[in-house]
Residue frames relative to the residue before (quaternion, step in Angstrom):
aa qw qx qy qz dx dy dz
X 1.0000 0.0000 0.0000 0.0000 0.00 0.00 0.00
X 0.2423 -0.8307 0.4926 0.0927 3.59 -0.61 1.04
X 0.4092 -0.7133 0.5295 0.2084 3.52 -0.87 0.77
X 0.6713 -0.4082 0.3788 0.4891 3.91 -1.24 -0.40
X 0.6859 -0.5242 0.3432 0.3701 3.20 -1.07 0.01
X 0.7492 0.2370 -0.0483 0.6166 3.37 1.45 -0.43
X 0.2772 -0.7917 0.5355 0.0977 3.16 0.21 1.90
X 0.3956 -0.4759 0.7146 0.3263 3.99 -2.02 0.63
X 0.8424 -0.2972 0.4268 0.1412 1.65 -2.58 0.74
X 0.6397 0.4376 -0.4635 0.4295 3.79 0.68 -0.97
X 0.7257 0.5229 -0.3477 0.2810 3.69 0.78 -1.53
X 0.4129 0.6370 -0.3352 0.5580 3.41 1.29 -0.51
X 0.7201 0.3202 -0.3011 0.5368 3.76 -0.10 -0.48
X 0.7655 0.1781 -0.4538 0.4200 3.88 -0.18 -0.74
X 0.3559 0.3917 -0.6913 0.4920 4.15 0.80 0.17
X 0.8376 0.3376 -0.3747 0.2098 3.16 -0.92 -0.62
X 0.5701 0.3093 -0.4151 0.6380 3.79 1.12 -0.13
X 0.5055 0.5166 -0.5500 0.4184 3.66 0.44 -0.03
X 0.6813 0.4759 -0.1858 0.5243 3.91 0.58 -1.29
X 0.8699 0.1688 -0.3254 0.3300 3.31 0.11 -0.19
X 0.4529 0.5679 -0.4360 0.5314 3.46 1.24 1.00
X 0.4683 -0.6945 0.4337 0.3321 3.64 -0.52 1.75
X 0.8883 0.2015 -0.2653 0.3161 3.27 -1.87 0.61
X 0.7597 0.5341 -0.1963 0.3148 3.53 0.92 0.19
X 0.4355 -0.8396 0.3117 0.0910 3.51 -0.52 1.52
X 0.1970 -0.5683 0.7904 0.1159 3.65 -1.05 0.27
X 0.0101 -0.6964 0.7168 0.0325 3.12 -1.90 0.90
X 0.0331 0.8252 -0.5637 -0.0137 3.49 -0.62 1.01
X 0.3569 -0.7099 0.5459 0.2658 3.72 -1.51 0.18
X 0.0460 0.8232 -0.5653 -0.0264 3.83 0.11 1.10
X 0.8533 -0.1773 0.0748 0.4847 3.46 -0.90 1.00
X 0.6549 -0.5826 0.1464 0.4585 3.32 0.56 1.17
X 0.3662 0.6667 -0.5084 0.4037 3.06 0.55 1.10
X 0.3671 -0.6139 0.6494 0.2580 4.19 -0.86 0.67
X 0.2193 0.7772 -0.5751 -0.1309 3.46 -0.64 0.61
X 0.1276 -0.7765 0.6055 0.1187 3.67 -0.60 0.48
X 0.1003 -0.7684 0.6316 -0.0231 3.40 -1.49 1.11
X 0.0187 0.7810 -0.6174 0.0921 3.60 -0.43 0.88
X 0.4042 -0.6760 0.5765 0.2174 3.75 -1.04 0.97
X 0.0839 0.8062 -0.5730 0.1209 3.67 -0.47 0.78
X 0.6431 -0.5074 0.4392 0.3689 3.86 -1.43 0.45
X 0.1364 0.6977 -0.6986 -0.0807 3.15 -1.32 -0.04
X 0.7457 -0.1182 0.0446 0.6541 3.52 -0.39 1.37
X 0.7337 -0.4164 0.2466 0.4768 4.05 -0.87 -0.88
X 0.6174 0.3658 -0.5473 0.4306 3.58 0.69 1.08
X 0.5344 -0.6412 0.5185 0.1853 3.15 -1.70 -0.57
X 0.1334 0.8693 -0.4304 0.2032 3.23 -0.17 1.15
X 0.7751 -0.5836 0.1842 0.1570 3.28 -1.39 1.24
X 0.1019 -0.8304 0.4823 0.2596 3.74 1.31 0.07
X 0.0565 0.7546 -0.6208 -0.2049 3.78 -0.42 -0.30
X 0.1077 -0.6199 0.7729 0.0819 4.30 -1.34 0.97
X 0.2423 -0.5602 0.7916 -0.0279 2.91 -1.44 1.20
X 0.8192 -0.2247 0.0477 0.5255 4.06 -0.74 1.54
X 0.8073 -0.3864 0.1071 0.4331 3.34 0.96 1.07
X 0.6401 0.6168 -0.1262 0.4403 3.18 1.22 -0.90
X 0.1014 0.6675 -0.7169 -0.1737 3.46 -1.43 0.10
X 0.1856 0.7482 -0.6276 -0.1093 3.97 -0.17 0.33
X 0.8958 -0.2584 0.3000 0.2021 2.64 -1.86 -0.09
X 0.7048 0.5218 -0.0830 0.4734 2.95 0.66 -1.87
X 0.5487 0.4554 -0.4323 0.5520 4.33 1.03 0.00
X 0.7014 0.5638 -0.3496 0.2607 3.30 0.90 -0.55
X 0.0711 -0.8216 0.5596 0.0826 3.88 -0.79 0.45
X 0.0212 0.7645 -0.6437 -0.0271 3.32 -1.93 0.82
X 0.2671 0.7888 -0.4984 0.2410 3.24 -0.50 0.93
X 0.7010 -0.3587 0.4666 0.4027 3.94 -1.64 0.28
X 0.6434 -0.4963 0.3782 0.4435 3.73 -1.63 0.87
X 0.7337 0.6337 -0.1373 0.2031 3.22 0.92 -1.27
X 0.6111 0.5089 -0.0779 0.6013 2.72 2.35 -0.06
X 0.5393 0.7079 -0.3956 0.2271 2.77 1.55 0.05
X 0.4662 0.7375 -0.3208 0.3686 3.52 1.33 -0.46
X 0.4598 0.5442 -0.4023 0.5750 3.80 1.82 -0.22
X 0.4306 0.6544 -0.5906 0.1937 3.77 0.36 -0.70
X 0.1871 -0.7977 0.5226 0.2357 3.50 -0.94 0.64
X 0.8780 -0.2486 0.1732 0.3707 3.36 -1.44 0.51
X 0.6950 0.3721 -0.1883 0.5857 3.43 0.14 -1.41
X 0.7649 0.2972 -0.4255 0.3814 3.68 -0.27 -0.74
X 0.7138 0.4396 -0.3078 0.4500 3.76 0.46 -0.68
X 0.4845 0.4978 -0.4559 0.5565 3.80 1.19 0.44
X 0.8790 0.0880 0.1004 0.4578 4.00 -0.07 -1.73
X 0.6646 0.4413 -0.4078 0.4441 3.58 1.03 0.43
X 0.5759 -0.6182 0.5038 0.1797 2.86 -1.59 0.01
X 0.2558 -0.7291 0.6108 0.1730 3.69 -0.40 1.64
X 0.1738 -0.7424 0.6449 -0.0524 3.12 -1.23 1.19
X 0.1106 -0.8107 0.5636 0.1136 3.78 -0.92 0.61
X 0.3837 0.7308 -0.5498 -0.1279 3.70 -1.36 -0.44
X 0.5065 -0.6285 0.5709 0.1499 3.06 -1.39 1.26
X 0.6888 -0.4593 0.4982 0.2578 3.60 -1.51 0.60
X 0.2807 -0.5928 0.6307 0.4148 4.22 -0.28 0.40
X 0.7311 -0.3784 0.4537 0.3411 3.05 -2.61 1.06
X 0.6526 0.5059 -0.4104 0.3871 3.96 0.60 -1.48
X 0.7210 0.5103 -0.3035 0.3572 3.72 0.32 -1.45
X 0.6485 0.4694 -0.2677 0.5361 3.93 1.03 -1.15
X 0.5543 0.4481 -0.4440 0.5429 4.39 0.80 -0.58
X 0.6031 0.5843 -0.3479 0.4168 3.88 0.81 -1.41
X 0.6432 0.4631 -0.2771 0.5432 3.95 0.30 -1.22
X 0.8372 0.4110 -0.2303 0.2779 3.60 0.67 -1.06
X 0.5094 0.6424 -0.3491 0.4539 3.40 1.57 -0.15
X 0.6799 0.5878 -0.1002 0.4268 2.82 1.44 -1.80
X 0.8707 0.0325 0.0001 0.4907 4.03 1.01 -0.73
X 0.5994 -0.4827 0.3742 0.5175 3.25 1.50 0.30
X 0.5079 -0.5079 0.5705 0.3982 3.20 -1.98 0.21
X 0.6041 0.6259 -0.3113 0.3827 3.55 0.42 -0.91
X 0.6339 0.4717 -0.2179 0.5729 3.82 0.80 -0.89
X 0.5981 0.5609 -0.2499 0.5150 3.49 0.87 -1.80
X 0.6648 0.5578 -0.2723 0.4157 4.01 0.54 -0.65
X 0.5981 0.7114 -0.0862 0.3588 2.92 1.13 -1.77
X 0.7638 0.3834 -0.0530 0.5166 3.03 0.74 -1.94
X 0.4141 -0.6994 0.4605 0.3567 4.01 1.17 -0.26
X 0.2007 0.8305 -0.4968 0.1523 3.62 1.06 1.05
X 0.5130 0.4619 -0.4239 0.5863 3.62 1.09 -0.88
X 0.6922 0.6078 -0.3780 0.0924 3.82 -0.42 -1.10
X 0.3297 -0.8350 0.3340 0.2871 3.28 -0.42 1.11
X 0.0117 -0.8352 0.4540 0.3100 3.72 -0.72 -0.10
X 0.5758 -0.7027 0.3999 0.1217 2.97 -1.83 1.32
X 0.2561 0.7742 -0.5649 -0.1264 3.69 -0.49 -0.21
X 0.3429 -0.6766 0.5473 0.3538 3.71 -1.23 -0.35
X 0.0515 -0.7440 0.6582 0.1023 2.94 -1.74 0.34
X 0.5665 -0.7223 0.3682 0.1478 3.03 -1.27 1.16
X 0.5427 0.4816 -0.3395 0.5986 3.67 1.47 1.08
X 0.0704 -0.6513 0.7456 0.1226 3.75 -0.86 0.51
X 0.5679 -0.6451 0.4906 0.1436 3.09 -1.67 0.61
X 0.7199 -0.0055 -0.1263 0.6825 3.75 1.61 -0.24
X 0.7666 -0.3777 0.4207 0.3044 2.53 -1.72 0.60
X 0.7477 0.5685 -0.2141 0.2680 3.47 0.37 -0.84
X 0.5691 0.5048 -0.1794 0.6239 3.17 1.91 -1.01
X 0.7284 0.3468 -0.3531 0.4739 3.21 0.31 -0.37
X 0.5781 0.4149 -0.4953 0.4984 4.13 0.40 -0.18
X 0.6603 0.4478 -0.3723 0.4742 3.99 0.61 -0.80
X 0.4578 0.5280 -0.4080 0.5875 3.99 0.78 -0.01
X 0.6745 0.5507 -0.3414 0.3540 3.12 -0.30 -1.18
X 0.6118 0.6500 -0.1519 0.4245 2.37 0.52 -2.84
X 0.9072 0.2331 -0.0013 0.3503 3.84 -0.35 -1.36
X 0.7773 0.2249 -0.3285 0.4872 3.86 0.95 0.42
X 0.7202 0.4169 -0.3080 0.4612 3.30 1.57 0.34
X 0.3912 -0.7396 0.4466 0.3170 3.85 -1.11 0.31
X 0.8926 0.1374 -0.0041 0.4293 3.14 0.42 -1.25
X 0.0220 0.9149 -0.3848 0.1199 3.26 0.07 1.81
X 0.0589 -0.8444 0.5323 0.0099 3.82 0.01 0.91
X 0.3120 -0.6751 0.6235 0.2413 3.73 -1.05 1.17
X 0.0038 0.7528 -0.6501 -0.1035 3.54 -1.15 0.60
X 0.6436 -0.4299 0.5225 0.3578 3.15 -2.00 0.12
X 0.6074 -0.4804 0.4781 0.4143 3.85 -1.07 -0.35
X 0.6737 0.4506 -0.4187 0.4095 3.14 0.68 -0.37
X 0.6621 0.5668 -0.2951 0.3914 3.85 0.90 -0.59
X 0.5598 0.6457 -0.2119 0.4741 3.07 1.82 -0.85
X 0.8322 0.2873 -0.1097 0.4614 3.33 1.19 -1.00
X 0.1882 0.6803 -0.4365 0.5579 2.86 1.92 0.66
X 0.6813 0.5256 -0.1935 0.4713 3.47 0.25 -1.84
X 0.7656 0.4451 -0.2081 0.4152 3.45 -0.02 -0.94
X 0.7077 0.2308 -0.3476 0.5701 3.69 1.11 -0.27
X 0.4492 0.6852 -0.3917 0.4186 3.11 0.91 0.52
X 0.6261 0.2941 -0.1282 0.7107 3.41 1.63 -0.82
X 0.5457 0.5647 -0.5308 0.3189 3.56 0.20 -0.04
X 0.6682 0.3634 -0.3708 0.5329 3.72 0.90 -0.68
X 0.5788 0.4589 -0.4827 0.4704 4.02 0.31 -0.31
X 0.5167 0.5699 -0.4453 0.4582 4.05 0.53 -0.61
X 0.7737 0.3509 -0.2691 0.4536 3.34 -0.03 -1.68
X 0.6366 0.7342 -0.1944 0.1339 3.77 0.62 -0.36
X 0.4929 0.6314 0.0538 0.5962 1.97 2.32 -1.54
């Protein structure tokens, strides 16, 4: 059963008490996309998995410099998660004893690097994603979801 195109405030909340109880999915249809979300382990926490038309592969994923970030592909800058890390203060003084600040620049030691991943850690981050790189977002039941999905299964094989 599909909702409007712009879920309330109320539906927002039970996703989100939906998400932040272990083992348990939301299915939604974002710009014709199948998206499925399902709370699963990772090592000893819990965290948001996100399938885009079933799938998570590889190939949505991205890593690279700030300055690269403008490669980010489609899928990941819609339903993933933009991740950063910088070099520790010890490792970036280390490079600098060793080659100067000037080299240490050069070589892109300060720069942070970004990648995504296809899990958010709360419930909350992920509806404000959503919330902010997509337009048209509808909560469904499973059945609509798996509607959707055979719906793309014949356009896959086609391709």
């Amino acid at each position: 059963m599909a909702t409007p195109a712009k879920p309330t405030q109320e539906q927002w909340a039970e996703v989100e008490r939906k998400l932040s109880t272990p083992f348990c999915s939301v299915y939604f249809l974002i710009d014709g996309y199948a998206v499925a979300t399902q709370v699963e382990r990772d090592k000893m926490r819990l965290v948001i998995a996100v399938y885009v038309n079933g799938k998570m592969t590889g190939k949505d994923m991205w890593h690279g410099r700030e300055s690269e970030i403008d490669k980010l592909p489609d899928l990941a800058r819609r339903f993933y998660a933009l991740k950063s890390r910088g070099r520790s203060a010890k490792e970036i003084k280390q490079y600098e004893r060793a080659f100067g600040k000037r080299e240490t620049r050069r070589l892109g030691i300060y720069d942070r690097f970004f990648y995504s991943l296809s899990f958010f850690s709360t419930p909350g981050a992920f509806i404000r994603h959503i919330k902010k790189h997509n337009q048209g977002i509808q909560i469904v039941d499973y059945a609509a979801y798996k509607a959707a999905m055979d719906a793309i299964a014949p356009e896959a094989e086609s391709a």
